[in-house]
C-alpha positions as CSV (number, residue, x, y, z in Angstrom):
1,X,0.0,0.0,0.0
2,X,1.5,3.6,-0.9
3,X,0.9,6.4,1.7
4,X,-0.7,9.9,-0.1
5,X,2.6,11.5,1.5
6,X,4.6,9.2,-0.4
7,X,6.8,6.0,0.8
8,X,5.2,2.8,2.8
9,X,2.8,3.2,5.2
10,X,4.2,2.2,8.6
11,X,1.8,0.5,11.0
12,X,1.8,3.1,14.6
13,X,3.7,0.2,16.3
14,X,6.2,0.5,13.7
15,X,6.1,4.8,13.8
16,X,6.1,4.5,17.3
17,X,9.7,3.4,17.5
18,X,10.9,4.8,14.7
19,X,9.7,8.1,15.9
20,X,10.8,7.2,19.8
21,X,6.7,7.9,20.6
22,X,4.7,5.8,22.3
23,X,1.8,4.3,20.7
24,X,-0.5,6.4,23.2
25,X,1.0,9.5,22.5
26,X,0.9,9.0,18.9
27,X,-2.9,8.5,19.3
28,X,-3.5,12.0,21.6
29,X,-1.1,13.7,19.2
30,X,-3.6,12.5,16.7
31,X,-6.7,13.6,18.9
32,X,-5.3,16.9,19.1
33,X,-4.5,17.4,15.3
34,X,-0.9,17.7,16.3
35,X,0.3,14.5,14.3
36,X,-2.1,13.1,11.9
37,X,-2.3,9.6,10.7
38,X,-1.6,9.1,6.8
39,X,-4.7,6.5,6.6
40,X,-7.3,5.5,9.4
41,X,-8.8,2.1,8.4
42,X,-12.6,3.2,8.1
43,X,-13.0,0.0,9.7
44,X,-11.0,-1.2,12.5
45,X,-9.8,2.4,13.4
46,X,-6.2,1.4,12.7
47,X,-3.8,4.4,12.4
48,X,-0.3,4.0,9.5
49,X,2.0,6.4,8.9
50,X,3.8,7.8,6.0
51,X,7.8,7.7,6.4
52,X,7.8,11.1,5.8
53,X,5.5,12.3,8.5
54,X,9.0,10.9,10.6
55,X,10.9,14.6,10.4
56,X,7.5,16.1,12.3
57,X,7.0,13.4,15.0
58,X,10.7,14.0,15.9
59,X,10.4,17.3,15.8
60,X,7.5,17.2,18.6
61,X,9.0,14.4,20.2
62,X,12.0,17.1,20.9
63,X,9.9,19.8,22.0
64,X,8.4,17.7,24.5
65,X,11.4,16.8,25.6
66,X,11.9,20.5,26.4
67,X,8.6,20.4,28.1
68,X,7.1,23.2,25.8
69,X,3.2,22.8,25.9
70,X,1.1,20.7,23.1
71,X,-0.6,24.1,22.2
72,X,2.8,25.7,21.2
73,X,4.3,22.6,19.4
74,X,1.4,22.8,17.1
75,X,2.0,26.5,16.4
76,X,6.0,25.8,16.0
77,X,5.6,22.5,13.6
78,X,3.1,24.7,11.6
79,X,6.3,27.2,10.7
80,X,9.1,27.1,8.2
81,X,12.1,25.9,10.0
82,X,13.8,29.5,9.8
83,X,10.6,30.9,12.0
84,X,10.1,27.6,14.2
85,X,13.7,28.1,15.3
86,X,13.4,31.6,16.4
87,X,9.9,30.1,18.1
88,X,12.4,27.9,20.0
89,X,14.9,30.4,20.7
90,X,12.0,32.5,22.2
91,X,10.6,29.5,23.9
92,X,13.8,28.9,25.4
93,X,14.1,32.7,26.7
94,X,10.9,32.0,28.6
95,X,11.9,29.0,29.8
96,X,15.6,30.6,31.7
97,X,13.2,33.4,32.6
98,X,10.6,31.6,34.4
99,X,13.9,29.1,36.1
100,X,15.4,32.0,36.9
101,X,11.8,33.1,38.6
102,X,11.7,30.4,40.5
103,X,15.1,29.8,41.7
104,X,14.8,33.2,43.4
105,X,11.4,31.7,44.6
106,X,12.7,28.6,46.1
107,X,15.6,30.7,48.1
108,X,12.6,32.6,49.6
109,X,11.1,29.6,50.7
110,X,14.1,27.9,51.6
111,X,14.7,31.6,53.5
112,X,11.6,31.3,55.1
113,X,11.6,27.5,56.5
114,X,15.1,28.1,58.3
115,X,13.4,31.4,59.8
116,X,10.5,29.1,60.7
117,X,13.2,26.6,62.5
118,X,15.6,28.8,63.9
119,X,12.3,30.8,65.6
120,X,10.8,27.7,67.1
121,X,14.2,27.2,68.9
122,X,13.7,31.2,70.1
123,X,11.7,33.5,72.3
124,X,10.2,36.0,70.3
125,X,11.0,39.9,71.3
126,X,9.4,42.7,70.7
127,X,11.4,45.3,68.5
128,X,12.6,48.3,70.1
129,X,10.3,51.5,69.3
130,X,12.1,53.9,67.1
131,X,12.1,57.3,65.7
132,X,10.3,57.5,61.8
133,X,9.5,59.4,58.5
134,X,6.6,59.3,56.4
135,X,5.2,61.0,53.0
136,X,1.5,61.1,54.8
137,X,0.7,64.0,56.9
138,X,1.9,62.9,59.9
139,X,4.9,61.5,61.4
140,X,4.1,57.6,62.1
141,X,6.6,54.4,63.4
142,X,5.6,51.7,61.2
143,X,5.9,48.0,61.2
144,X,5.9,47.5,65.0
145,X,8.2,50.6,65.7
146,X,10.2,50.3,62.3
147,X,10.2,53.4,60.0
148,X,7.8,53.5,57.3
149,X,6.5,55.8,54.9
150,X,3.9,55.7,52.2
151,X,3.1,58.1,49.1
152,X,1.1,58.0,46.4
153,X,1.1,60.4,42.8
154,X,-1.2,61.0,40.0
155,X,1.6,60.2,36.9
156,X,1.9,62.0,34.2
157,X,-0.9,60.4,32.0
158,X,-4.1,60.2,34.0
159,X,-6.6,62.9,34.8
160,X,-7.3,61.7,38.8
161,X,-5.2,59.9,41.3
162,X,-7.1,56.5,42.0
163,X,-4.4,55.0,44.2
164,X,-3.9,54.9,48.0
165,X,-1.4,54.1,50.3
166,X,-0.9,53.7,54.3
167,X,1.7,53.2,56.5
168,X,0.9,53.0,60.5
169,X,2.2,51.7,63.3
170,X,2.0,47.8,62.4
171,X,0.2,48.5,59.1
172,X,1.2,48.8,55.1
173,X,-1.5,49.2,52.8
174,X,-1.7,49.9,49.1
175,X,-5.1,49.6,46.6
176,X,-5.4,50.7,43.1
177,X,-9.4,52.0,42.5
178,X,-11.0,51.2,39.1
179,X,-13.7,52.5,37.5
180,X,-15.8,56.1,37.8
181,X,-16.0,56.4,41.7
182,X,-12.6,54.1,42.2
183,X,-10.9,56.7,43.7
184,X,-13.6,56.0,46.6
185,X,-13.2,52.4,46.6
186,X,-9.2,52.5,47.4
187,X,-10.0,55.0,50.1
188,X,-13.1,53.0,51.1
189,X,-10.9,50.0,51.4
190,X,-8.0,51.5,53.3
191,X,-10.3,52.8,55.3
192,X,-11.4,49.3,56.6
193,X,-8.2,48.2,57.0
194,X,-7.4,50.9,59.7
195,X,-9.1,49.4,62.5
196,X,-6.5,47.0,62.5
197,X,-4.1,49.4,63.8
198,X,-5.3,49.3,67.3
199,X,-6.2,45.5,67.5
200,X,-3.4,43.2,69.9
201,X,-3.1,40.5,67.8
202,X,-0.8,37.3,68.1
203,X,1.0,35.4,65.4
204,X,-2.0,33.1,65.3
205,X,-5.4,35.8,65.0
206,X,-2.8,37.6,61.7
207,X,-4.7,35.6,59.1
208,X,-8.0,35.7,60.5
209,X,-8.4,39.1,61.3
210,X,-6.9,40.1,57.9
211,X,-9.5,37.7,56.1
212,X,-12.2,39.5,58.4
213,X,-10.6,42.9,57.0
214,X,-10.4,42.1,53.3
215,X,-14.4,41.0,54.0
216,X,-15.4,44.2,55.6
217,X,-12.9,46.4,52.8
218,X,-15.1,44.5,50.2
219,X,-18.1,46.0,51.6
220,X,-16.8,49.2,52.2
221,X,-16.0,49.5,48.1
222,X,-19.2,48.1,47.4
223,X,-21.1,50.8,49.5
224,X,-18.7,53.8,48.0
225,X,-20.0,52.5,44.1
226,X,-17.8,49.0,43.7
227,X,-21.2,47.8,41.7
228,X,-23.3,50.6,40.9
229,X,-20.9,53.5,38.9
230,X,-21.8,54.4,35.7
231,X,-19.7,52.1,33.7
232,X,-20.7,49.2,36.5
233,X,-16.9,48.3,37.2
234,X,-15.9,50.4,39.9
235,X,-14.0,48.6,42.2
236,X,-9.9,48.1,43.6
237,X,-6.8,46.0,44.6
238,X,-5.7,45.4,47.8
239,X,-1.9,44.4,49.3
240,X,-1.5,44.5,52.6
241,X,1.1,43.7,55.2
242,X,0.0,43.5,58.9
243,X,3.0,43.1,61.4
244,X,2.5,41.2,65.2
245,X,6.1,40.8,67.0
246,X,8.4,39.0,64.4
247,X,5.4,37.7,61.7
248,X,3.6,39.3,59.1
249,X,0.2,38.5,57.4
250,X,0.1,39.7,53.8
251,X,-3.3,40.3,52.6
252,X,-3.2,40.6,48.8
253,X,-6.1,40.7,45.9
254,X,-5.8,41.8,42.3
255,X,-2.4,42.8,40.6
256,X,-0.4,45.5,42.9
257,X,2.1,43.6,44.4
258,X,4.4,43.2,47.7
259,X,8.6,42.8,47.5
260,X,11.0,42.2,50.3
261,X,14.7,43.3,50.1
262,X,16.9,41.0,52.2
263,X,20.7,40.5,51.6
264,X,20.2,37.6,49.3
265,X,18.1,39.8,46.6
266,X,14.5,41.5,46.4
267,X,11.9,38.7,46.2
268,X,8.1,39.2,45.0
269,X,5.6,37.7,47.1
270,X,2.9,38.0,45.9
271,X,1.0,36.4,42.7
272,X,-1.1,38.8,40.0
273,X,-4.8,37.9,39.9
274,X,-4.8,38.9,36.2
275,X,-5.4,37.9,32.8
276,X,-2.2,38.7,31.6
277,X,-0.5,36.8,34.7
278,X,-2.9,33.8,34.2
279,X,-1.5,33.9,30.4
280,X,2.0,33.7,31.7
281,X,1.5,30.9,34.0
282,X,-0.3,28.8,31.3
283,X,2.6,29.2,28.8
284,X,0.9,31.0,26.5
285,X,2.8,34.7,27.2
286,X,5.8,35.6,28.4
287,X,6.9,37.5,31.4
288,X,8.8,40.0,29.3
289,X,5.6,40.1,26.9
290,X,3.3,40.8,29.8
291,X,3.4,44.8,30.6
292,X,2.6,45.1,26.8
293,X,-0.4,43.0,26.4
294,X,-3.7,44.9,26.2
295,X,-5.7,43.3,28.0
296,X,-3.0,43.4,31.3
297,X,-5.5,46.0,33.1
298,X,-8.0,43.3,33.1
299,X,-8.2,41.7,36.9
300,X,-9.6,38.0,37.8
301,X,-9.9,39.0,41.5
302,X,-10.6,42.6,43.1
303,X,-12.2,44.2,46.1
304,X,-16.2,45.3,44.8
305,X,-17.2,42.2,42.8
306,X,-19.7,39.5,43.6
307,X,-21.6,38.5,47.2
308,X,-17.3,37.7,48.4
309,X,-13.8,37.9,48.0
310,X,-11.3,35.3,48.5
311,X,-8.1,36.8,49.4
312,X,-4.7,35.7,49.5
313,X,-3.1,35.1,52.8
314,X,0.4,34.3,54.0
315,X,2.2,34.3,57.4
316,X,5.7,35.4,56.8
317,X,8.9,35.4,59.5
318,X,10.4,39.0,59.5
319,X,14.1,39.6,60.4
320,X,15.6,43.0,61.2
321,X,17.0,44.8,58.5
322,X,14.3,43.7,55.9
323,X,12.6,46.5,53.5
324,X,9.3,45.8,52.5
325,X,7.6,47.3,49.4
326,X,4.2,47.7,48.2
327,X,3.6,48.9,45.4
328,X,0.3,49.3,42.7
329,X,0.9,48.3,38.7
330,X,1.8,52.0,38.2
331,X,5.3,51.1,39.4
332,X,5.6,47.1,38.5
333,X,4.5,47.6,35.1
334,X,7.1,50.3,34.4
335,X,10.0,50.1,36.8
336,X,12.6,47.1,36.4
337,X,12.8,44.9,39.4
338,X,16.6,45.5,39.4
339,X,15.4,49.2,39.6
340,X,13.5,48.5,42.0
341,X,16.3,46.6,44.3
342,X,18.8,49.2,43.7
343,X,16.4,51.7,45.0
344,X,15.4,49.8,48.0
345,X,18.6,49.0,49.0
346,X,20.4,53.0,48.3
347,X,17.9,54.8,50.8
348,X,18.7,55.7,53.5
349,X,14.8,55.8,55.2
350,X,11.5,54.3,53.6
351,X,10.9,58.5,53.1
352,X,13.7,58.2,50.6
353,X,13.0,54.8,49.2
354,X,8.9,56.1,48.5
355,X,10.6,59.4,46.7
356,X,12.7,57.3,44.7
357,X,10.5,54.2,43.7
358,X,8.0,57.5,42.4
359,X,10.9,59.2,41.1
360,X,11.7,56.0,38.6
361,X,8.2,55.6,37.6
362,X,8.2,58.9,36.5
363,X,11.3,58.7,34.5
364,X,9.5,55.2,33.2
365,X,6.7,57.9,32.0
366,X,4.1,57.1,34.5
367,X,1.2,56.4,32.4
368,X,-0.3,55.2,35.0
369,X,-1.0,56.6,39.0
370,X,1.6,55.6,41.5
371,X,1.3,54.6,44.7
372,X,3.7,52.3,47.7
373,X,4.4,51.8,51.2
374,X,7.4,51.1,52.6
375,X,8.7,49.4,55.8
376,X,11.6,47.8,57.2
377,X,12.5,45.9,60.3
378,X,15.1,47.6,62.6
């Protein structure tokens, strides 16, 4: 029997091992149009093979072998070789991006599980009160006695300022407002988070009375127009860090984003709810690709929306001399996390690190308002 495609047709036992696939994924590659069959026997369903449908099968076989996702091999084995290459090439980019992601992730964590040891063989102590700065109205100590300081600007772009930051005595705060009346909903939501200021919480209650505050901030944004403004999507982020002796809960919904600076690096910690960032997880954007996407304003998760919200929440171990940065997408999607670092770790006080993380956004072209909160340990 001669193959359409030229050459004997090869049963898929036969393709199977000439191609190193397995039977079974020959058949899914099949299922999902990635690797058709020459000839399908109309009636025993038996799948052969042209010889020259070999140079494809290898082809995905080695782009599985480099773990790149079914969707993509189609796209890439749809190209002339010259294009599939640079596909690969950019593939590849992503790939040392996203290691390089999660090898400063994995340090964190590894960071954090020592802290976690080292303080169960401790007493905890109660940081020493000390003298601070801020870029709000009035002088505050931040963090449990830290300095802080928080600021906020319009940018150079937008007509209103929509963002709004806090930094208190054992409270950071920053939210991003959406919508017609969103510079309500920030405030409204900042608002609720005050309250938690003059609360004497343990280790143990961080969680659950920042869940209880994320609940109540929900409400507040609902009440200042989170459902009912003219376009009907008012609403606003929320990232929060809420200190009790050495822990912190971080409280965090939408795309604005937390950062600590420790001597090993600045680490994010916190994960976008966002289209673009759900894009980027799934393979099907890269991180570099991501502040230029058009739909990267569009959130999965904010404060305003539905009967609830479901928050993120983490318990974190805090050492002295730790900075801690909050910050809305008018500075992560401009500002280069090196940036960033650098600018963190020059200041002198949070006061200067706030001017500075502003001043870089505005040298970014601040199409967007700016707003963060700063803290660090003493």
């Amino acid at each position: 029997m001669s193959a359409d495609r030229g050459g004997e047709l090869l049963t898929i036992g036969a393709f199977a091992r000439a191609s190193r696939l397995s039977p079974k994924a020959l058949r899914l590659y099949d299922d999902l149009g990635l690797l058709t069959p020459a000839h399908v026997d109309p009636y025993n369903g038996y799948r052969r093979y042209a010889p020259t449908q070999l140079e494809r099968a290898r082809l995905v076989a080695w782009l599985r072998r480099l773990g790149m996702p079914l969707a993509r091999i189609r796209d890439v084995c749809e190209l002339a070789p010259g294009a599939a290459a640079e596909a690969v090439v950019a593939y590849w980019a992503q790939v040392e991006a996203d290691t390089a992601a999660r090898r400063d992730l994995a340090a964190f964590l590894v960071d954090q599980l020592k802290r976690k040891d080292t303080t169960a063989m401790t007493t905890d102590s109660t940081p020493t009160p000390g003298r601070s700065l801020a870029m709000l109205p009035h002088s505050l100590k931040g963090m449990g006695g830290a300095p802080s300081a928080a600021g906020t600007d319009r940018g150079l772009v937008r007509p209103v300022n929509q963002d709004a930051a806090h930094a208190g005595p054992r409270l950071l705060a920053v939210a991003d407002g959406c919508g017609e009346r969103g510079e309500q909903a920030a405030a409204a939501a900042l608002d609720a988070l005050r309250p938690l200021e003059n609360q004497d919480l343990t280790g143990a209650d961080l969680l659950g009375a920042l869940e209880e505050a994320a609940r109540r901030a929900h409400r507040a944004v609902q009440a200042a127009g989170g459902a009912s403004g003219a376009d009907g999507a008012n609403g606003c982020t929320l990232t929060a860090l809420l200190r009790s002796g050495s822990r912190l809960g971080l409280l965090h919904v939408g795309d604005s984003r937390a950062y600590v600076l420790r001597d090993s690096g600045l680490f994010r910690i916190t994960h976008d709810h966002s289209v673009v960032q759900s894009l980027v997880d799934e393979g099907r954007l890269t991180p570099e690709e991501a502040p230029h996407h058009p739909d990267r304003a569009l959130l999965l998760r904010a404060l305003g929306y539905g009967d609830d919200v479901a928050p993120d929440l983490q318990l974190l171990e805090a050492r002295p001399r730790e900075r801690y940065l909050l910050c809305t997408d008018g500075v992560s999607g401009v500002v280069p996390t090196e940036s960033l670092a650098a600018a963190l770790a020059a200041a002198s006080t949070p006061q200067d690190a706030v001017r500075d993380v502003i001043a870089l956004a505005h040298d970014a072209g601040a199409p967007d308002n700016v707003a963060c909160a700063v803290g660090e340990l003493a």
